[in-house]
VOSEVO-193520 format. One line per 5 residues: number of its first residue (from 1); their letters; for each residue x, y, z of C-alpha. Coordinates in steps of 0.1 Angstrom, whole numbers, always signed. Layout:
% residues N
NUM> a> X:Y:Z ~ ...
***
This chain:
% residues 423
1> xxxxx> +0:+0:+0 ~ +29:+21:+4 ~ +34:+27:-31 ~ -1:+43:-34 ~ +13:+74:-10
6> xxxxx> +34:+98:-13 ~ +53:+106:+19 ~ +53:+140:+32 ~ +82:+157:+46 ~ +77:+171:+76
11> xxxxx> +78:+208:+79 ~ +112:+228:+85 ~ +112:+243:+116 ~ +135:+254:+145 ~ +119:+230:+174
16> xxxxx> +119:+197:+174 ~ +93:+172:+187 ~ +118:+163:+215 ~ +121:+198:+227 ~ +83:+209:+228
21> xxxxx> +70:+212:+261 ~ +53:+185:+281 ~ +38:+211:+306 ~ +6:+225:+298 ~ +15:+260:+310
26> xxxxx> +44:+264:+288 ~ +31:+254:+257 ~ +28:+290:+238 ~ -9:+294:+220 ~ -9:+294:+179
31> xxxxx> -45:+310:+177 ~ -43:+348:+173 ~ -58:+371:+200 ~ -96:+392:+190 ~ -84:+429:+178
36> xxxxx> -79:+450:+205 ~ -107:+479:+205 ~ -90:+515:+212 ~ -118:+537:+198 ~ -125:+563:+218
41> xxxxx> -163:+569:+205 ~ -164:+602:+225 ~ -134:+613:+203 ~ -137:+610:+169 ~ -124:+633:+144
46> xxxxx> -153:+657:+135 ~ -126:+672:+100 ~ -140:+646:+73 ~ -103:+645:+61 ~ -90:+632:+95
51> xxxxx> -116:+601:+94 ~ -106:+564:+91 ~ -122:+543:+67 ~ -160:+536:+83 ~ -146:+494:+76
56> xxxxx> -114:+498:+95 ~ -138:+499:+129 ~ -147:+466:+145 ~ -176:+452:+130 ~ -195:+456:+163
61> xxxxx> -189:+486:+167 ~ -194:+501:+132 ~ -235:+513:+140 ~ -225:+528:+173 ~ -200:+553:+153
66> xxxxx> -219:+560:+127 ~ -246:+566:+153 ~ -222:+597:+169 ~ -217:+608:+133 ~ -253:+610:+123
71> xxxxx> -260:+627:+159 ~ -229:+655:+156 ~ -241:+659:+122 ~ -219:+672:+92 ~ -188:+690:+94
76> xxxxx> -197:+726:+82 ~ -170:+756:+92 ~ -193:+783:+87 ~ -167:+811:+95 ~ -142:+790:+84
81> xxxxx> -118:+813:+51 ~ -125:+790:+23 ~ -95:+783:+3 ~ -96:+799:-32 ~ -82:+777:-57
86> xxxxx> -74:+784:-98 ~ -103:+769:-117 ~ -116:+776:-153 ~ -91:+808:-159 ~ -106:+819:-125
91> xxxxx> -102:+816:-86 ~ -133:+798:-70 ~ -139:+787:-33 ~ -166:+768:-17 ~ -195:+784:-8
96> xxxxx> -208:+785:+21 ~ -243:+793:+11 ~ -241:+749:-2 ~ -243:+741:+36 ~ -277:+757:+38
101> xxxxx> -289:+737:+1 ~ -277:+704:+11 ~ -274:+711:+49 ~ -283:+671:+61 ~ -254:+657:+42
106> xxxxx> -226:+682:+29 ~ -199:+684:+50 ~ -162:+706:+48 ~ -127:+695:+54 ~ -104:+726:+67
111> xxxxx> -72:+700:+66 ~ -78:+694:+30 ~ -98:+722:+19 ~ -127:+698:-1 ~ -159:+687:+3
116> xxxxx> -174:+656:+15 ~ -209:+632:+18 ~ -218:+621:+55 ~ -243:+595:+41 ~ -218:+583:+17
121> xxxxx> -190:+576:+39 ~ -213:+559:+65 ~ -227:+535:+40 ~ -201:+532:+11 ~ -191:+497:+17
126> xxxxx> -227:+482:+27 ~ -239:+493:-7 ~ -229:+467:-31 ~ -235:+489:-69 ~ -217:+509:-92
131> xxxxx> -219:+545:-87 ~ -208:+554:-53 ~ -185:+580:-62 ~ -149:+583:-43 ~ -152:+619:-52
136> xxxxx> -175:+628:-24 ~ -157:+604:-1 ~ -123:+593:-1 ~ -105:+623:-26 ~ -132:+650:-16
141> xxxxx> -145:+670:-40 ~ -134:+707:-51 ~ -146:+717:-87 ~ -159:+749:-73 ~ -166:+761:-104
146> xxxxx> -193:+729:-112 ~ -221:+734:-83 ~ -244:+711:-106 ~ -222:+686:-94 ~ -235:+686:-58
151> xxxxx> -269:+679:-74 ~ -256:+654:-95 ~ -242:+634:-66 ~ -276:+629:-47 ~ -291:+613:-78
156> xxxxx> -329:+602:-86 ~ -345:+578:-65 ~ -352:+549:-55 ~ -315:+531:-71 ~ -295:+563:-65
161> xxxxx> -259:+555:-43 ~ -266:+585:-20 ~ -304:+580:-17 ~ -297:+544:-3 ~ -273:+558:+19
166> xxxxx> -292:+583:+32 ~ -325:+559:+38 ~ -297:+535:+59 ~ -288:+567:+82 ~ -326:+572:+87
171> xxxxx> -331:+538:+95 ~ -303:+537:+117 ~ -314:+564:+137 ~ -351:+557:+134 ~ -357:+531:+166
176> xxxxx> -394:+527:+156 ~ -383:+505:+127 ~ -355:+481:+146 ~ -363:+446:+156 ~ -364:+456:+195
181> xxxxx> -385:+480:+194 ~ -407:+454:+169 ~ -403:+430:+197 ~ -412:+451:+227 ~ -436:+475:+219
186> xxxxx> -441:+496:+257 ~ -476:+508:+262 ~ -478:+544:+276 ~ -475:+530:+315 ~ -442:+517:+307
191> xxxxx> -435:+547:+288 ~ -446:+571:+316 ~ -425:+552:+340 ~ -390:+556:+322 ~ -398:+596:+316
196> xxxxx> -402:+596:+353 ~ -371:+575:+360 ~ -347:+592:+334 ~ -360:+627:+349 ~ -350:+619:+385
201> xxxxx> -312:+606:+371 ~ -315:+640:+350 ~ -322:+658:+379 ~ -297:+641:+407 ~ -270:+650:+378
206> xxxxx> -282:+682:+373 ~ -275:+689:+415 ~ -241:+669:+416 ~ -229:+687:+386 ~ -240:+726:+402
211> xxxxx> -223:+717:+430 ~ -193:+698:+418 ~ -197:+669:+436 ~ -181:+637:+431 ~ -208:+609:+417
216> xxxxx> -202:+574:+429 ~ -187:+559:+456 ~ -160:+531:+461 ~ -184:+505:+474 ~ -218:+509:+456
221> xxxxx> -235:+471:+460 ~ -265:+466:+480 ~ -252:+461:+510 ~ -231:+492:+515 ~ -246:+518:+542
226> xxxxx> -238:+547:+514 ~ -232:+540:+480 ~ -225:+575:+466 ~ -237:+609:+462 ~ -258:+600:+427
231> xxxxx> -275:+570:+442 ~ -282:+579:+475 ~ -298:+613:+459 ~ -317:+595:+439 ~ -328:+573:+470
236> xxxxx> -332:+604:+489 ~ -355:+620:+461 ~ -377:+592:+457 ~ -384:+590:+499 ~ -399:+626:+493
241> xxxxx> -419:+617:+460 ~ -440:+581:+461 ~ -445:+588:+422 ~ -409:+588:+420 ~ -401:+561:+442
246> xxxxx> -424:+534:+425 ~ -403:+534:+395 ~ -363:+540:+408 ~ -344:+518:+420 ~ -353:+483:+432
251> xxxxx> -385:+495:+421 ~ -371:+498:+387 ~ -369:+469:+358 ~ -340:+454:+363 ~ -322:+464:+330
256> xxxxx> -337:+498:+328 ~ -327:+513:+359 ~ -312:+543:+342 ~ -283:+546:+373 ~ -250:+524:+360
261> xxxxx> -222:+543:+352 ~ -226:+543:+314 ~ -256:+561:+318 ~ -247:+586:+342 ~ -214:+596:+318
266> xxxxx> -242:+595:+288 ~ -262:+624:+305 ~ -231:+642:+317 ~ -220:+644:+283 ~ -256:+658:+273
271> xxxxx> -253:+684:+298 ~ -217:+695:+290 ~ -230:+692:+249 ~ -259:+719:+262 ~ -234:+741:+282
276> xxxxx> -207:+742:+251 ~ -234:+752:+224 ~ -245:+780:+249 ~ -210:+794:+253 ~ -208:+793:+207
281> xxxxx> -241:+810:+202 ~ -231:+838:+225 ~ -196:+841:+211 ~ -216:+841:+172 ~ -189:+844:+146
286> xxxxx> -174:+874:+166 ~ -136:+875:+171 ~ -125:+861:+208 ~ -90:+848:+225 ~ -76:+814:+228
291> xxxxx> -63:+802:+267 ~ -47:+770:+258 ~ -24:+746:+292 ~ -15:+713:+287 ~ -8:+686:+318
296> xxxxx> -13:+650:+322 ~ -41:+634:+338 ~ -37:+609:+373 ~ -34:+581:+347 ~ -6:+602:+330
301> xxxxx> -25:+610:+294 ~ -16:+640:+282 ~ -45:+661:+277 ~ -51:+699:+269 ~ -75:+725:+285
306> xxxxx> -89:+751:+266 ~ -108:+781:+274 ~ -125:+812:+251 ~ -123:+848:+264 ~ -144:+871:+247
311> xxxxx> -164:+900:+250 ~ -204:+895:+249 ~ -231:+914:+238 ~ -229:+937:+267 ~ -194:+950:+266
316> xxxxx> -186:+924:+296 ~ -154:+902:+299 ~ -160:+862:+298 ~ -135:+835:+301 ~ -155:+799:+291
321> xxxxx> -141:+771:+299 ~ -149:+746:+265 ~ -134:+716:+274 ~ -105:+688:+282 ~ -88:+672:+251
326> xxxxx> -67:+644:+255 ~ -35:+646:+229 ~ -13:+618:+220 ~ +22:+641:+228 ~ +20:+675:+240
331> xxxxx> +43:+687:+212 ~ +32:+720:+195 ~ +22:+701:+164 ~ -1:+675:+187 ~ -16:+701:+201
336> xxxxx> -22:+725:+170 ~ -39:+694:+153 ~ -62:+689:+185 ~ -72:+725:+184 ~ -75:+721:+148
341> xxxxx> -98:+696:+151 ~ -119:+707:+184 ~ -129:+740:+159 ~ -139:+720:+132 ~ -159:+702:+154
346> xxxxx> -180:+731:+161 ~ -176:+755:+131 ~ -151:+779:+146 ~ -129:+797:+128 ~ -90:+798:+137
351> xxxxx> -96:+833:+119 ~ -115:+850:+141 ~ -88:+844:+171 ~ -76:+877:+184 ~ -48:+867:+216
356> xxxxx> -29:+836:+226 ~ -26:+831:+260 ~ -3:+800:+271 ~ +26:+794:+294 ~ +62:+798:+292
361> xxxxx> +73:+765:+277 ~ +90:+760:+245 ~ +62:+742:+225 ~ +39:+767:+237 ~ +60:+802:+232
366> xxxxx> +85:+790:+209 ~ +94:+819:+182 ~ +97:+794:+150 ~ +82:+758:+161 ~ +58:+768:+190
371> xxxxx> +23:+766:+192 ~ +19:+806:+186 ~ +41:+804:+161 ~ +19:+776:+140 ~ -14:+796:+148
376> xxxxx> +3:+832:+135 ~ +10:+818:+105 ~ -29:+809:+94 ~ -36:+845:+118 ~ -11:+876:+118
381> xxxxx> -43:+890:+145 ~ -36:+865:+170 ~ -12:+879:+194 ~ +7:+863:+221 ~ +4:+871:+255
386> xxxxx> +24:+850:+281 ~ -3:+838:+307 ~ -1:+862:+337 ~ -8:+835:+361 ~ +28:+816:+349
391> xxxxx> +45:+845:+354 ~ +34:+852:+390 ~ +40:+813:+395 ~ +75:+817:+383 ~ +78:+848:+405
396> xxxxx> +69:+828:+434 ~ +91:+799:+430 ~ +125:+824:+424 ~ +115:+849:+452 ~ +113:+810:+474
401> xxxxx> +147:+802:+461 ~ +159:+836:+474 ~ +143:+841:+507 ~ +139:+811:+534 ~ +113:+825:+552
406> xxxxx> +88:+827:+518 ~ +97:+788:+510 ~ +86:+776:+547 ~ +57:+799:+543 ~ +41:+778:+509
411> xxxxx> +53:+747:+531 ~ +34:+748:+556 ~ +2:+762:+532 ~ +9:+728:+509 ~ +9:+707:+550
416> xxxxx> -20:+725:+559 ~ -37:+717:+525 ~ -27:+681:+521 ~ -42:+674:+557 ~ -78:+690:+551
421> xxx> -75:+675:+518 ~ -75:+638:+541 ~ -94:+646:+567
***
């Protein structure tokens, strides 16, 4: 029978049977390890130019960003300075009058200075035809001088790439028509109930937040006497409402409690959303200054601070605080890219910045490489002033350095702190 086989030789390779080991535990695994998810929903890149292919996401995880897309909405710079390019003999620029025309799907990128499709880029992949055009989502598209082009991309229903695209996004955002909702249909009780329970967590977020108070506890399982300012608020609201207190809690179904942490960092997020669009409607497309300090978190991620200061409608000074953006590298280039990207997120316009107010180091201050060198050259207007607060700091320390007395002064202030801090 041997003749009938061909023998196989077997495979070169470094180990040999002899030396594999016998014990379980050091036997190394062949099977490759499940991609390792690093998306940080929370912070995508709003610039359509800055995006990662929609199929480069986990394939779980695809509907939940397109979900954040669909909810921010389109990218569209309305004070941005368009960038006038040669085209027929002439110089044309986007205009920014298209926003307003096709408003639910155009979208601007300020890095590469084209235009982009929302629906298009969410749904390219899933929509096995011919048609869907690269120009509106990969290359961008600038022929300025063509505006019938725009209209040319949406097509005529029902087959056109861009209508199917834009009928997915609706039924992605449109819960009446998914299979849970299909499956569990609420009546209005049900439905009464879970306005009633989101209110009170809306409400016990709404005080915590006022106040600046810390939400959950260390220990927050059944047993524990407190479990945290959030829950025991809520606990606490529901003892003085019995309409309240039939629906929280243990009263609550078990998977719609509206209290874990996801949910309390989802209505956080809503709140801080509420507070930032305030702060941009009254700044308008006026001129204002950029406050910009970079430190690193108790995890040590670099992450940036930044602040407007403007004058309002009044005539009266404000300094907003807009929010914390966590960088890779606090190098000026890091951080000009996360500013870059933080005012296309919400239609600023680097143009319109009239002072620069950062600390003393060299990728902040820096003449030819810092950060106020890389924002003067998009805005000559935007002039540097070295924060006032790092100078009084560096006062301090050299005054300390000089005079014995001033040093024991601060360390006794930093004792007395650090023990009221732990009491």
């Amino acid at each position: 029978m041997e003749k009938y086989f061909k023998k196989v030789p077997p495979p070169e390779s470094d180990a040999k049977a002899d030396d594999l080991p016998s014990n379980l535990g050091e036997r190394k695994d062949k099977r490759k390890s499940p991609p390792i998810d690093n998306t940080d929903i929370e912070d995508l890149p709003s610039d359509p130019g800055e995006r990662k292919d929609i199929m480069e996401y986990l394939s779980h995880q695809r509907d939940e960003v397109r979900r954040k897309y669909l909810t921010k909405g389109p990218c569209q710079p309305y004070g941005h300075t368009f960038k006038q390019i040669l085209k027929s003999g002439s110089l044309r620029r986007f205009n920014p009058a298209w926003f307003d025309q096709y408003g639910s799907w155009l979208e601007y990128s300020i890095s590469k200075e084209r235009a982009f499709c929302l629906y298009c880029y969410l749904f390219k992949d899933e929509i096995r035809m011919q048609g869907g055009s690269d120009a509106f989502v990969k290359e961008g598209f600038n022929s300025w001088n063509k505006p019938d082009r725009l209209r040319t991309h949406m097509g005529k229903p029902p087959n056109s790439f861009h209508i199917i695209a834009a009928q997915k996004c609706e039924d992605l955002m449109n819960q009446n028509q998914s299979i849970v909702h299909a499956l569990f249909k609420q009546d209005d009780k049900v439905k009464n109930e879970y306005r009633i329970r989101l209110t009170a967590s809306i409400d016990a977020s709404r005080f915590l937040l006022r106040q600046g108070l810390s939400f959950r506890g260390h220990f927050e399982k059944e047993e524990a006497v407190n479990k945290g300012n959030f829950l025991q608020l809520l606990k606490y609201t529901g003892e003085q409402n019995e309409t309240i207190s039939k629906v929280i809690l243990s009263n609550a179904p078990g998977n719609n409690q509206m209290v874990s942490p996801l949910i309390q960092k989802d209505i956080v997020h809503s709140f801080a959303e509420e507070v930032r669009q305030a702060i941009l409607e009254e700044i308008g497309h006026d001129v204002f200054g950029l406050l910009v300090d970079e430190s690193a978190d108790v995890s040590h991620k670099e992450q940036m601070g930044v602040v407007f200061r403007f004058v309002d409608k009044r005539g009266a000074i404000k300094e907003r605080f807009i929010g914390v953006v966590h960088v890779k590298e606090t190098s000026s280039l890091a951080l000009k890219s996360a500013i870059d990207d933080l005012f296309a997120r919400y239609g600023m316009n680097i143009k319109k910045v009239r002072g620069q107010g950062y600390d003393g180091a060299s990728n902040m201050r820096g003449e030819f490489n810092g950060l106020r060198s890389l924002v003067a050259r998009e805005n000559s207007s935007a002039y540097y002033v070295h924060c006032f607060a790092h100078q009084l700091q560096l006062v301090v320390v050299a005054v300390a350095k000089k005079h014995f007395d001033i040093a024991d002064f601060f360390d006794m202030i930093s004792t007395l702190l650090n023990v009221v801090g732990a009491s």
